[in-house]
C-alpha positions in Angstrom: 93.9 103.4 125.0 91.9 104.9 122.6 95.0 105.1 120.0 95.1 101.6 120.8 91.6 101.0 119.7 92.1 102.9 116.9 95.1 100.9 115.2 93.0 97.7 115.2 89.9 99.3 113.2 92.3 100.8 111.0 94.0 97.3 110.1 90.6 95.6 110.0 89.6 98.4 107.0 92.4 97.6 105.6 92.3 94.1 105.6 88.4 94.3 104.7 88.9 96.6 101.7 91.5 94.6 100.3 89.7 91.1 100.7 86.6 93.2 98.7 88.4 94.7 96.2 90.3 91.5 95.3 87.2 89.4 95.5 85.2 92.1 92.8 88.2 91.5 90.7 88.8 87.9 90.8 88.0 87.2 87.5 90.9 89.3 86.2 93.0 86.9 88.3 91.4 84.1 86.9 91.8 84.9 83.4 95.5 86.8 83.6 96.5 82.8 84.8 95.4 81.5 82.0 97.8 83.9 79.8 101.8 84.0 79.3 103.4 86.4 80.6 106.2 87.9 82.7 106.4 87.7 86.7 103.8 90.4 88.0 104.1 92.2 92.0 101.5 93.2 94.0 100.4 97.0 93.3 102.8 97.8 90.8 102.7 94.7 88.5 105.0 94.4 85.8 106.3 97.9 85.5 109.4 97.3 87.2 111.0 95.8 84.0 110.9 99.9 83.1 112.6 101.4 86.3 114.7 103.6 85.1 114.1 103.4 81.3 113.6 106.3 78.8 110.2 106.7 76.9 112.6 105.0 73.9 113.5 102.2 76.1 109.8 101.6 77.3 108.2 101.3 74.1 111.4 98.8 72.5 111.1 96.7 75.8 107.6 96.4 75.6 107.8 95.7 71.9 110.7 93.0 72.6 108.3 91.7 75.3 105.8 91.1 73.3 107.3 89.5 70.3 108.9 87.1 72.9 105.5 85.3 73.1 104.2 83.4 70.4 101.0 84.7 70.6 98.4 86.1 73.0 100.6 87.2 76.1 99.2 89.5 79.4 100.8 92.2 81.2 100.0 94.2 84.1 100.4 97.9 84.8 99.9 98.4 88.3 96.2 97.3 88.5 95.4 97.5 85.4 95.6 94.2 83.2 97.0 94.6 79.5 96.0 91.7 77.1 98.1 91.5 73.7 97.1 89.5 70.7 98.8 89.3 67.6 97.0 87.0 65.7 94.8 88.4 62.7 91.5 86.4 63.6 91.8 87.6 67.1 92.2 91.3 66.0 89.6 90.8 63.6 87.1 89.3 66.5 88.5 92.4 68.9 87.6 95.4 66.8 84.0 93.7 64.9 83.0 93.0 68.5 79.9 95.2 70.1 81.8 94.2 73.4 84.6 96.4 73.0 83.4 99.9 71.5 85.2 101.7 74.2 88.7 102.8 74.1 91.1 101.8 76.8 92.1 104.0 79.0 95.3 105.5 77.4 92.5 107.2 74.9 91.1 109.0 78.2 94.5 110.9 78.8 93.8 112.9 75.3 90.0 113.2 75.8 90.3 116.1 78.5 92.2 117.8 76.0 89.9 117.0 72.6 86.7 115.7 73.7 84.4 113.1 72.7 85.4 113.0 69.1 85.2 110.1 66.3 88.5 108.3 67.6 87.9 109.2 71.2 84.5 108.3 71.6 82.8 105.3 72.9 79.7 103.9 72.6 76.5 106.0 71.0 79.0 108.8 71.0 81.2 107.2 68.6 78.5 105.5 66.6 76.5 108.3 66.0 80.0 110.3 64.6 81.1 107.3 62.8 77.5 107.0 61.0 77.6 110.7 60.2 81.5 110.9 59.3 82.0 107.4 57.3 80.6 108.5 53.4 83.3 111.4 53.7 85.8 108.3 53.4 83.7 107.0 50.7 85.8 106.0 46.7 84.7 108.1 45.5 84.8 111.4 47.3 88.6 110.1 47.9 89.2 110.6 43.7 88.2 114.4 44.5 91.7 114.8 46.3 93.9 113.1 43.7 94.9 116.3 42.0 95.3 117.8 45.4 97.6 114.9 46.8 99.7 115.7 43.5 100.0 119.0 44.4 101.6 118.4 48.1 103.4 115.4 46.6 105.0 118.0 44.6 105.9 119.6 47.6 107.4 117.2 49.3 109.5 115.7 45.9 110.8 119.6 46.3 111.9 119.6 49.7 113.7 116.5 49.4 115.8 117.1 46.9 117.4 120.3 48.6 119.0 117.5 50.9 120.3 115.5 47.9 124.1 114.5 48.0 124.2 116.1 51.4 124.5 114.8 55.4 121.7 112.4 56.6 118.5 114.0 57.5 115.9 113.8 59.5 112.4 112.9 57.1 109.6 113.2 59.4 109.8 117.4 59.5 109.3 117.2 55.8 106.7 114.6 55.3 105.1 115.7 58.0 104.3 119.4 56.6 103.4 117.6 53.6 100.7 115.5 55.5 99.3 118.4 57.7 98.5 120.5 54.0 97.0 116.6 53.0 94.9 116.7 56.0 93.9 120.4 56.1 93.2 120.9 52.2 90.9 117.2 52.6 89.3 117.6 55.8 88.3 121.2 56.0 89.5 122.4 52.3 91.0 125.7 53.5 94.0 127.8 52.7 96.9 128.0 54.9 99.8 130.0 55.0 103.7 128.8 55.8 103.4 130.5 59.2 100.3 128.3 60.1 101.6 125.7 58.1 104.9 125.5 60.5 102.9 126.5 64.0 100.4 123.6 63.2 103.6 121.7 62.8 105.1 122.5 66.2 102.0 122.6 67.8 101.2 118.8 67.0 104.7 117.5 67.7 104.7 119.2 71.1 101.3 117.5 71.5 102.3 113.9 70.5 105.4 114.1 72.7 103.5 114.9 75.6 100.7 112.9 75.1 104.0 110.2 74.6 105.6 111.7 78.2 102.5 111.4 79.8 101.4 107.6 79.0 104.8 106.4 80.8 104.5 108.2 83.8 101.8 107.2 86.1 101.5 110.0 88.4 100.5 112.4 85.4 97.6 110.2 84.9 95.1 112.4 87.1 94.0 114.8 85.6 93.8 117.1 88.5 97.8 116.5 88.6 98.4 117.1 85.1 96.6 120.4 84.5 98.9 121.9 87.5 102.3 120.8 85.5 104.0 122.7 83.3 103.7 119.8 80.6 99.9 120.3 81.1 100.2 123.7 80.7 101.8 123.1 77.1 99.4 120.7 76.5 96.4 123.0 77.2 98.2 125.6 74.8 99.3 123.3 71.8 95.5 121.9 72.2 94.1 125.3 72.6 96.1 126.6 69.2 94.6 123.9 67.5 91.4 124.0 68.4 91.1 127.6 67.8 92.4 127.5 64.3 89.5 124.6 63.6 86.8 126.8 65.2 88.1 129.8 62.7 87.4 127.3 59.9 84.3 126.3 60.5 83.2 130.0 61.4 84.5 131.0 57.8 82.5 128.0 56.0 79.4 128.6 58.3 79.3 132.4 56.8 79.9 130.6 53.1 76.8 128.2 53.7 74.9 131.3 55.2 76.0 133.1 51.8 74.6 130.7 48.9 71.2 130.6 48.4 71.0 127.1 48.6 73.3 124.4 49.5 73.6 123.2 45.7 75.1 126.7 45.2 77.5 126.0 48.2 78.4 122.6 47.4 79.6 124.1 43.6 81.6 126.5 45.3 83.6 123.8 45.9 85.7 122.0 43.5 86.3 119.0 46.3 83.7 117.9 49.5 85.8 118.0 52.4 84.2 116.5 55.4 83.8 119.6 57.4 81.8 121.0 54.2 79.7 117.3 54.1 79.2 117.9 58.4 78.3 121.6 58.1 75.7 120.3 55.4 74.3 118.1 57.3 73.9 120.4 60.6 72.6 122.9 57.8 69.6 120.0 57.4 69.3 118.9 60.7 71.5 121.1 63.9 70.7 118.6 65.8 72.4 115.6 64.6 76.0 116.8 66.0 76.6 119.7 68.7 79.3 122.3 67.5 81.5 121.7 70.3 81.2 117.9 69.1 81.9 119.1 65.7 85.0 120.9 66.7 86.2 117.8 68.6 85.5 115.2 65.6 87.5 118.0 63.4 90.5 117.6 65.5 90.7 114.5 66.5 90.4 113.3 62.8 93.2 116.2 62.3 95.1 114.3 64.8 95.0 110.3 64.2 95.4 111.3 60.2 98.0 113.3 60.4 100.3 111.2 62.9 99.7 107.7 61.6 100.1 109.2 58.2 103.0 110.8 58.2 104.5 107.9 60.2 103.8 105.8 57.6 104.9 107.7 54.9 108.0 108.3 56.6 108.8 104.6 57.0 108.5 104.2 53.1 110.7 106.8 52.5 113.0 105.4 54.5 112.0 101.9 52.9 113.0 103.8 49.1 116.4 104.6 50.9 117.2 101.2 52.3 116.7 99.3 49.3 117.4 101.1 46.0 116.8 98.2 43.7 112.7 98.0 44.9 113.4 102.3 44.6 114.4 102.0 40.9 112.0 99.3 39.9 108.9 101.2 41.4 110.6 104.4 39.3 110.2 102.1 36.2 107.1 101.6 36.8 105.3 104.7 37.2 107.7 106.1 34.0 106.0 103.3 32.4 102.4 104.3 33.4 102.5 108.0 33.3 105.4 108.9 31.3 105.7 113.0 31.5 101.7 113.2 31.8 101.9 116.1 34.5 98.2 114.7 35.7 96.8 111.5 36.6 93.4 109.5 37.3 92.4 106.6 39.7 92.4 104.6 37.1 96.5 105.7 36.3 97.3 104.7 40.1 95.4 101.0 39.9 98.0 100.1 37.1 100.9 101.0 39.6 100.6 97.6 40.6 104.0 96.9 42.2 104.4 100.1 44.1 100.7 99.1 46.1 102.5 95.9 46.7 105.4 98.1 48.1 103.2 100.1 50.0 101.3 97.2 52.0 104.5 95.6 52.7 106.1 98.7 54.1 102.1 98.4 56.2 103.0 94.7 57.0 106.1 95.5 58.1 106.3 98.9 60.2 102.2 99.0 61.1 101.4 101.6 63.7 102.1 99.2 66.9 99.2 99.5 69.0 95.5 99.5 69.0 93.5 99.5 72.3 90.3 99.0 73.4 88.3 98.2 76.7 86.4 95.0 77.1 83.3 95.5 79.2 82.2 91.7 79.2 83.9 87.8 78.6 85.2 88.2 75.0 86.4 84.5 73.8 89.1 84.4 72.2 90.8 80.5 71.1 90.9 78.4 74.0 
């Protein structure tokens, strides 16, 4: 009798929860009607168009879904509903909007990892790192580095041509190391040798392709999940070897600040501002404008989003230079013209390399980093 009883309370929970949590949602359901998109189940939405795919095939399905919309086009993952726009003014609306600060939640499967730093972040949190962090970025600190960007261009230049006349190779290993010593020598203007240089290096690809793992299988989501598998094992180590190296920076610059005997005589110290140097200024003013473990997260997640997008894009032009040798020879043409055999060059030099910036933004046009995400917390308009 009383498992009889039971079975019926049960259902009606059931039954009740479901009528709730649908109801508290129904705008969702409202809106995703209004949108084009593909066929969507109960529970698991659209993901099965990926049973059975690789990470490879998930991303170019996904990419081939989206391009066969003309425009705005919805997809749901499980219970979670997925709005993609591709058209500039609705970008532009998306990411100028105070309505969506916060990432979405793919962002959250990195932030147990690195914190609550600049690209992380969401709301006061982000604002308050973006305010601090932004005049780092600034012209004219960025003609500072030029010299410096020469230098590991001339790296790079070097390491490609040990492959010349030989097998195809894969680029992205040697771009890559030129863009963490980029990253490292601008945003915390330290000295690295090629043992840290290379662990960095293996460290962040380990990183990226199990942050990559991670995002396409559901059940690794929770966090509580994750930590327990071995991939979250790695994770915690890769993250860990970053993070310490970072914190060893910013130990060896505090004792520098701590050294001068003002901060005029550490900024001279310094023939370029990197940012940790312009941060650990402004702590020096005012300690309590950023925490130190917030410092150590903006640090890395800056290290992070410019060294991946940036040595994915640079990768794509050199593979642009290779596909067509005729923009390759004309861009060479140019820069003979404009520099000749000077062995330095100014901002001023790089303005007058008119058709390689053209090259550049087309390579940006063409091969942009695919996705941007972000949370919308209320109605955002967009067209009709």
């Amino acid at each position: 009798m009383g498992v009889e009883i039971l079975y019926p309370l049960v259902y009606s929970f059931l039954i009740t929860f479901l009528i709730a949590y649908y109801w508290k949602r129904r705008h969702l359901y409202i809106a995703s009607f209004k949108i084009d998109g593909p066929i969507s189940f109960p529970l698991i939405g659209n993901s099965y168009l990926f049973f059975g795919s690789s990470q490879e095939d998930v991303f170019s399905k996904s990419m081939e879904m989206i391009q066969s919309y003309s425009s705005t086009c919805r997809f749901w993952r499980g219970s979670q509903l997925l709005i993609c726009i591709k058209n500039i003014k609705d970008i532009e609306k998306l990411l100028s909007s105070h309505k969506t600060t916060q990432k979405m939640y793919a962002y959250d499967l990195v932030k147990y990892s690195f914190g609550e730093g600049l690209f992380l972040s969401s709301g006061a949190v982000y604002r308050n790192s973006h305010r601090l962090i932004q005049p780092t970025f600034h012209h004219d600190v960025l003609e500072t580095y030029i010299q410096l960007f020469k230098k590991n261009g001339d790296f790079l230049v070097e390491s490609l041509r040990e492959n010349v006349g030989k097998e195809a190779f894969d680029i992205f290993r040697k771009v890559n190391l030129c863009i963490i010593k980029n990253v490292v020598d601008t945003l915390m203007d330290t000295k690295m040798t090629p043992e840290i240089t290379d662990e960095l290096y293996f460290s962040l690809n380990r990183l990226y392709n199990i942050i990559h793992e991670r995002l396409f299988k559901p059940w690794l989501h929770p966090e509580f999940i994750f930590k327990l598998t071995s991939i979250g094992k790695e994770e915690r180590k890769s993250a860990k070897y970053l993070q310490n190296f970072i914190r060893n920076v910013i130990k060896s610059k505090k004792m520098e600040l701590s050294l001068a005997s003002d901060d005029s005589e550490y900024a001279s110290n310094s023939k370029r501002r990197s940012t940790l140097d312009f941060l650990l200024r402004k702590l020096n003013e005012n300690p309590n404008v950023m925490s130190e473990e917030l410092l150590v997260d903006n640090i890395s997640t800056i290290f992070l989003a410019a060294q991946d997008a940036t040595s994915i894009q640079y990768s794509f032009a050199v593979l642009m230079f290779g596909m067509y040798p005729n923009f390759q020879d004309k861009i060479y043409e140019e820069i003979q013209k404009v520099l000749g055999q000077e062995s330095t060059f100014t901002i001023s030099d790089l303005n007058q390399l008119v058709y390689l910036d053209m090259f550049l933004n087309e390579c940006l046009r063409l091969l942009p980093i695919p996705f941007i995400g972000r949370k919308v917390t209320e109605d955002l308009q967009f067209g009709n």
